[in-house]
FILOFI-268518 format. One record per residue (C-alpha): residue in three letters; y negated, z negated, x. Coordinates in steps of 0.5 Angstrom, whole numbers, plus 500, padded with zeros to 3 digits. Layout:
REM FILOFI-268518
ALAYZX/...
REM end
This chain:
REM FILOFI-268518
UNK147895793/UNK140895788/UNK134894792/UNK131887791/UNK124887786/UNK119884789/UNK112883785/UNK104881788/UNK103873786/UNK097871784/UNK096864787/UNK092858786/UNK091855793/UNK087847795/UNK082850800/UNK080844803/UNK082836803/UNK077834797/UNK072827798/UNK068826792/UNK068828785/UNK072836785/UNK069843784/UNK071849782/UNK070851789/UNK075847792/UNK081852789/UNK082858791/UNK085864788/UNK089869792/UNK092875790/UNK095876797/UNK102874796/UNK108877794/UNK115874792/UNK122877791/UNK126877785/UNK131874787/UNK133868790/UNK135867796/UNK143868798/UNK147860799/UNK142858795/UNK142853789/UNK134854787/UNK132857781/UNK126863780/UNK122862774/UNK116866772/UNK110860769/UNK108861762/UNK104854762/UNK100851767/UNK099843765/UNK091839767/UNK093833770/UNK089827772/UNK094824776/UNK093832781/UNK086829784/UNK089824788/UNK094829791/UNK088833793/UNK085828799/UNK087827805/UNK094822805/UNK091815808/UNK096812813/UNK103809809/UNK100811803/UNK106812798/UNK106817793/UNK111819787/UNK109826789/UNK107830795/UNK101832797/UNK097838797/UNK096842804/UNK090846805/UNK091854804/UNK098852800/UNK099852793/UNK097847788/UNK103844784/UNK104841778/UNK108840770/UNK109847767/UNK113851763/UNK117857765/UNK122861764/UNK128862769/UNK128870773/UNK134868777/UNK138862778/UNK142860784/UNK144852780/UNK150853776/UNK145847770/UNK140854769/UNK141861767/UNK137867767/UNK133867760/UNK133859760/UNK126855758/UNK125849763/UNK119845764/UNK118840770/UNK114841776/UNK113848778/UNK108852783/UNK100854780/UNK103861780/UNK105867777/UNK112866779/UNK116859783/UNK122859786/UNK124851785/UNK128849790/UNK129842787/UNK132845781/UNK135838779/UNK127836776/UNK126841772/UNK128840763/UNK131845759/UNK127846753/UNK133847748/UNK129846742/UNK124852741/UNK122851734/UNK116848737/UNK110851741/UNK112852748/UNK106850750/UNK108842747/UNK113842753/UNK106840758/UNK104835754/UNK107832748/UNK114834749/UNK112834756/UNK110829762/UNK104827758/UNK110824752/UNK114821755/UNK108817759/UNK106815751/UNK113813750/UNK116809756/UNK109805757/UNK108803749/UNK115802748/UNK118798754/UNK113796757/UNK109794752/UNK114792747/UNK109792741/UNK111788735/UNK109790728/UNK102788726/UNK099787734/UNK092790735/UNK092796741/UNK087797745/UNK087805748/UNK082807752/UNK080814754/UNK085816747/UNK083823745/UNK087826752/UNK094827753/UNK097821753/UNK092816749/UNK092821743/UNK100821742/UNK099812744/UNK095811738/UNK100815734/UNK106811736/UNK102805734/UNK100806727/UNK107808727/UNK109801728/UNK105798723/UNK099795729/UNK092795728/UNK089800733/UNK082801736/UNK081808741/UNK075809745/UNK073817748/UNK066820751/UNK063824745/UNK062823738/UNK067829737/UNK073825741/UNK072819736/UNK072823730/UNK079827733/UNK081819734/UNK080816727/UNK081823722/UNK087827726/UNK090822729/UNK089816725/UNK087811729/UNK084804725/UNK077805728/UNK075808735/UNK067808740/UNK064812743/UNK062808750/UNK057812752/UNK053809746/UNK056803747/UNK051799752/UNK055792752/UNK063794752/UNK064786751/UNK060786744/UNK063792743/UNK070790744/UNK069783740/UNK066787734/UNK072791734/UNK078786736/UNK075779733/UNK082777733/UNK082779740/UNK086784744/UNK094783744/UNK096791748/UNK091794752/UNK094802754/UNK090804760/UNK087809762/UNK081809765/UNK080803770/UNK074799772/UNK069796769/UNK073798762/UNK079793765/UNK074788767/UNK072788760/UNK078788757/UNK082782761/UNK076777757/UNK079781750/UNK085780752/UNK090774747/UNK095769750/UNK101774752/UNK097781752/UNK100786756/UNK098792760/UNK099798760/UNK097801767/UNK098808766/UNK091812769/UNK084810772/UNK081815771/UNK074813773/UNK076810780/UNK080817782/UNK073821785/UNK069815789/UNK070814796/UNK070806795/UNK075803789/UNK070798784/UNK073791784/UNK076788778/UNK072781778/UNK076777771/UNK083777774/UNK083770773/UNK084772766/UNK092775768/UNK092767769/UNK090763764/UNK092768759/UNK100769762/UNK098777760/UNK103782764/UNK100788768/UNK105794770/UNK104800773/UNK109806771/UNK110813772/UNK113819767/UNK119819772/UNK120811770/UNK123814764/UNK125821764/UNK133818763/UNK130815756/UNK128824755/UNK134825750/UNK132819746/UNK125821746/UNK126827744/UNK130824738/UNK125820736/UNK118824737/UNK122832734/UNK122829727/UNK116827727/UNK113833729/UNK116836725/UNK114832719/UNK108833722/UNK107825722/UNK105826729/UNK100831730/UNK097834737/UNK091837740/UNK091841745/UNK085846750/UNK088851752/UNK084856757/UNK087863759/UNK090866765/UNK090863772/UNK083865773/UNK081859769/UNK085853773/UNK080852777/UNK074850772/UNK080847767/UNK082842771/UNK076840774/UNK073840766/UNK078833766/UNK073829770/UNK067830766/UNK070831759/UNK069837758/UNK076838755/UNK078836747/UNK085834747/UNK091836752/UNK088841757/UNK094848759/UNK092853762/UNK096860759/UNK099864765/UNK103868761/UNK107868753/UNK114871756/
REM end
C-alpha cells in the first residue's frame, strides 16, 4: 500500500474573540499544522487545495463571542481554530461521488493552504472556466448571487424605478448598480473616496453617484439626487444611512437589507429613529442571505455569463497575494481601504 503524502499547512487562526473595530493582530498565521492528502477512509468529504480566498464583511460578526440564543447562518470562529469562508479550490481527493479529483469548486472552505470539506454537498462545481477563476468569489460567487436574489426578488424593479445603493463600489453594490441600468432604472451609488465614485459612474455605469464622506447633510444629498424620491433602496451600510433614506423613500418602496456594514465593529447598535416611515410609506423591508437563492445558482448563471461575456457587466476586483496578506485584507473592509472585490491569491493551481 503507497504511503500517504502529508504536506505542512499554512493556517490563518482567530487568536481571540474580537470587540470593536478588528486588527490584524487579532488572526494568527501558523505554519505548524500538517494535513494528509488523502481523505479519510468511509468518508464522503472532499480535500481541496485553495487558490482564492473571498474578503467578506459578513466574517466580522462571526469573530465575536456568540451571545446567548444568537442564531446565525454560519457557525462561529473559535479561537486557535482556523477562520473559514468563500473560496475557490481544486479537488486533491474526493470521497463524494458529486466531485473528482481535478475538479474546481467554490463554496466555503478553511482560510488555509489546504481543507478537507466534510459538508461537500456546499460546495459549487465551476463548469465554466472561460472566466477568471478568481470571479467565482465574487461576481460568480457568493457576492453575485447576493446582487442577483436581493435585486430581482426581493425587490422586483420595474423599468424606469429609481435605485438607491450604498456602499456600491464593493462586491455586491457594484454588480446591483449593473443589474439596474440593465433594467432600464435611474441609479444613484454612494462610496467613501473620490476614486469610488469615479469607479461607479465611469466603470460601472451608474446615473450619478456621492462621496458621503464630503456630504455633510445626507438628506439634502438624497434629495438633490433623487427629487422624485427613492422607489428601491439595496442596503448595504445601515444606520444613520437607513435613518436618511426611509424620509427618501416613495409609497411602496422596497428595501433590500443585504449588510450594515457600519453597525458590525460597535459594542452598542445605533437605533434606527424614522421607522415610522415603513408605515406611512406601506414600504417593505427584508432581510436575506446568498444561500436564500443558491437553488436559483443555475439561472443565475444564464443571465449573468453572457453578459460577462459581452462585457456588458464589468467587475473590479482587489486582489492581495498569499496567505500572508489575509490579515490586513480583510481588516482593510472596514476602513475601505479596498477598491472593488477584496481576494486574496493563495495559489494559481
Amino acid at each position: 500500500m503507497a504511503e500517504v503524502e502529508t504536506v505542512k499547512n499554512k493556517q490563518v487562526l482567530l487568536k481571540d474573540y474580537v470587540t470593536g473595530f478588528p486588527k490584524e493582530s487579532d488572526m494568527i498565521i501558523s505554519t505548524e499544522n500538517t494535513i494528509s492528502l488523502k481523505v479519510p477512509e468511509n468518508s464522503n468529504g472532499v480535500l481541496v487545495k485553495n487558490l482564492y480566498l473571498s474578503c467578506d464583511p459578513f466574517l466580522r460578526s462571526l469573530m465575536q463571542k456568540p451571545k446567548p440564543n444568537s442564531k446565525s447562518v454560519f457557525p462561529g470562529f473559535k479561537p486557535g481554530s482556523p477562520i473559514h469562508g468563500y473560496g475557490v479550490a481544486k479537488v486533491v481527493d474526493s470521497g463524494h461521488p458529486k466531485f473528482k479529483k481535478g475538479d474546481l469548486v467554490w463554496g466555503m472552505t478553511g482560510w488555509e493552504e489546504y481543507s478537507l470539506i466534510q459538508q461537500a454537498d456546499s460546495l459549487f462545481k465551476i463548469e465554466h472556466t472561460d472566466v477568471p477563476l478568481s470571479y467565482y468569489t465574487g461576481i460568480l460567487g457568493m457576492p453575485g448571487i447576493t446582487a442577483y436574489g436581493g435585486f430581482y426578488e426581493v425587490c422586483h424593479p420595474k423599468k424606469g424605478e429609481k435605485v438607491y445603493v450604498s456602499a456600491a463600489s464593493g462586491a455586491v453594490g457594484q454588480l446591483v448598480g449593473q443589474f439596474a441600468k440593465l433594467m432600464g432604472c435611474y441609479v444613484v451609488g454612494s462610496a467613501g473616496s473620490k476614486e469610488k465614485v469615479d469607479l461607479l459612474k465611469n466603470k460601472f455605469g451608474f446615473d450619478d453617484a456621492f462621496n458621503y464622506k464630503e456630504e455633510h447633510d445626507w438628506d439634502a444629498a438624497l434629495k438633490r439626487y433623487f427629487p422624485e424620491g427613492i422607489d428601491i433602496y439595496f442596503e448595504n451600510v445601515g444606520g444613520k444611512m437607513l435613518d436618511t433614506v426611509l424620509l427618501n423613500m416613495n409609497m411602496f418602496g422596497r428595501i433590500a437589507a443585504c449588510g450594515m456594514i457600519s453597525q458590525y465593529n460597535l459594542d452598542e447598535p445605533e437605533g434606527v429613529k424614522n421607522l415610522i416611515a415603513v408605515i406611512s410609506k406601506k414600504l417593505n423591508i427584508r432581510g436575506f442571505t446568498a444561500s436564500d437563492f443558491f437553488s436559483l445558482y443555475p439561472k443565475f448563471l444564464d443571465l449573468v455569463l453572457p453578459h460577462i461575456r459581452e462585457k456588458k457587466i464589468t467587475y473590479v476586483e482587489d486582489i492581495a497575494e498569499g496567505i500572508e496578506s489575509v490579515p490586513a485584507a480583510l481588516i482593510g473592509l472596514f476602513s475601505g481601504r479596498n477598491v472593488g472585490k477584496q481576494v486574496v491569491v493563495v495559489a494559481r493551481e
